[in-house]
C-alpha positions in Angstrom: 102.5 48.5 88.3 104.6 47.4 91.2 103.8 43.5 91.7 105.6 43.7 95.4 103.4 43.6 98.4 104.1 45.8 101.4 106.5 45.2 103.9 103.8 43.7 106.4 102.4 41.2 103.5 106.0 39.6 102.4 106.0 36.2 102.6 107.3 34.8 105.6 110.2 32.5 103.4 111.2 35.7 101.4 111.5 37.3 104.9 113.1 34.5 106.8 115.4 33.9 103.8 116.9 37.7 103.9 117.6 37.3 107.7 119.6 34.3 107.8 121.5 36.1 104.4 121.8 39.0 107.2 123.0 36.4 109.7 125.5 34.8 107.5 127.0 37.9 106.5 127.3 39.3 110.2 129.0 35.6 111.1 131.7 36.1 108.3 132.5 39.9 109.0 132.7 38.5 113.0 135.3 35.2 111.5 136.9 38.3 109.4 137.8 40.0 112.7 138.7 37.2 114.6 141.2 36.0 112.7 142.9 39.7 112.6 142.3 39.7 116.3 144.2 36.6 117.1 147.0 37.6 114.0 147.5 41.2 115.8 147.7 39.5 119.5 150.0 36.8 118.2 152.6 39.7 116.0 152.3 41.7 119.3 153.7 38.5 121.4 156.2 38.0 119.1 157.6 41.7 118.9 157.9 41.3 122.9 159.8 38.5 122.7 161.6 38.8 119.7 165.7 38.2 119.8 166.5 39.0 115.8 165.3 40.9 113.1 163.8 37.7 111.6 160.8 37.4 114.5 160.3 41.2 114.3 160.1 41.1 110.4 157.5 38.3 110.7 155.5 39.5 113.4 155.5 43.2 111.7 153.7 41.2 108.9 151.3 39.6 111.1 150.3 43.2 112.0 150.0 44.1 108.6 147.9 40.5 107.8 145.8 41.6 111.0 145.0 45.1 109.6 144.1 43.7 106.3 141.6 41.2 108.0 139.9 44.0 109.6 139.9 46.4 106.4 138.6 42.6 104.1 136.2 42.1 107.0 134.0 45.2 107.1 134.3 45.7 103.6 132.4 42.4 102.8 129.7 43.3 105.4 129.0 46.4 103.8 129.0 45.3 100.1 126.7 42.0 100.7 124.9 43.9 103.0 124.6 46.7 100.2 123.5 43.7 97.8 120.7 42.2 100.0 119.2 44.9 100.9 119.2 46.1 96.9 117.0 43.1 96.5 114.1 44.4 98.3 112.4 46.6 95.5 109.4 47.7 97.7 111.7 49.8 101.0 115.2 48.8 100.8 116.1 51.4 103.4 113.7 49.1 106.0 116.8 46.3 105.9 118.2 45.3 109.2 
């Protein structure tokens, strides 16, 4: 006997609750990218103005440390995201 009630009939705190989990999750993968975005922009600066190997070796891993973000990023989205909606016994395929 499944004790869940339908979609339409979870309580509004359980349902409230998941969306700002949603939320928060979307917020980090968006901090995630924005840091890679500013790491990339900044490397790619720095390899047009470099003089010497040293500024080219340290902005090459900026692009790396940019790259990662983006890879770290999404991959926490999808695996909370995974999580939360693994929560919802009654549909999780109705998560947002």
């Amino acid at each position: 006997m499944n004790s869940s009630p339908p979609p339409h009939l979870e309580p509004i705190a359980d349902r409230l609750a998941r969306m700002r989990t949603f939320l928060a999750n979307e917020r980090t993968m968006l901090a995630w990218w924005r840091t890679a975005l500013a790491s990339i922009g900044f490397s790619m600066a720095l390899l047009q103005i470099s003089r010497n190997t040293l500024s080219g070796v340290v902005a090459l891993v900026g692009l790396v440390f940019g790259a990662l973000c983006f890879g770290i990023g999404a991959w926490r989205y999808r695996t909370v995201r995974k999580e939360v909606c693994a929560l919802r016994v009654d549909s999780p395929s109705d998560c947002p």
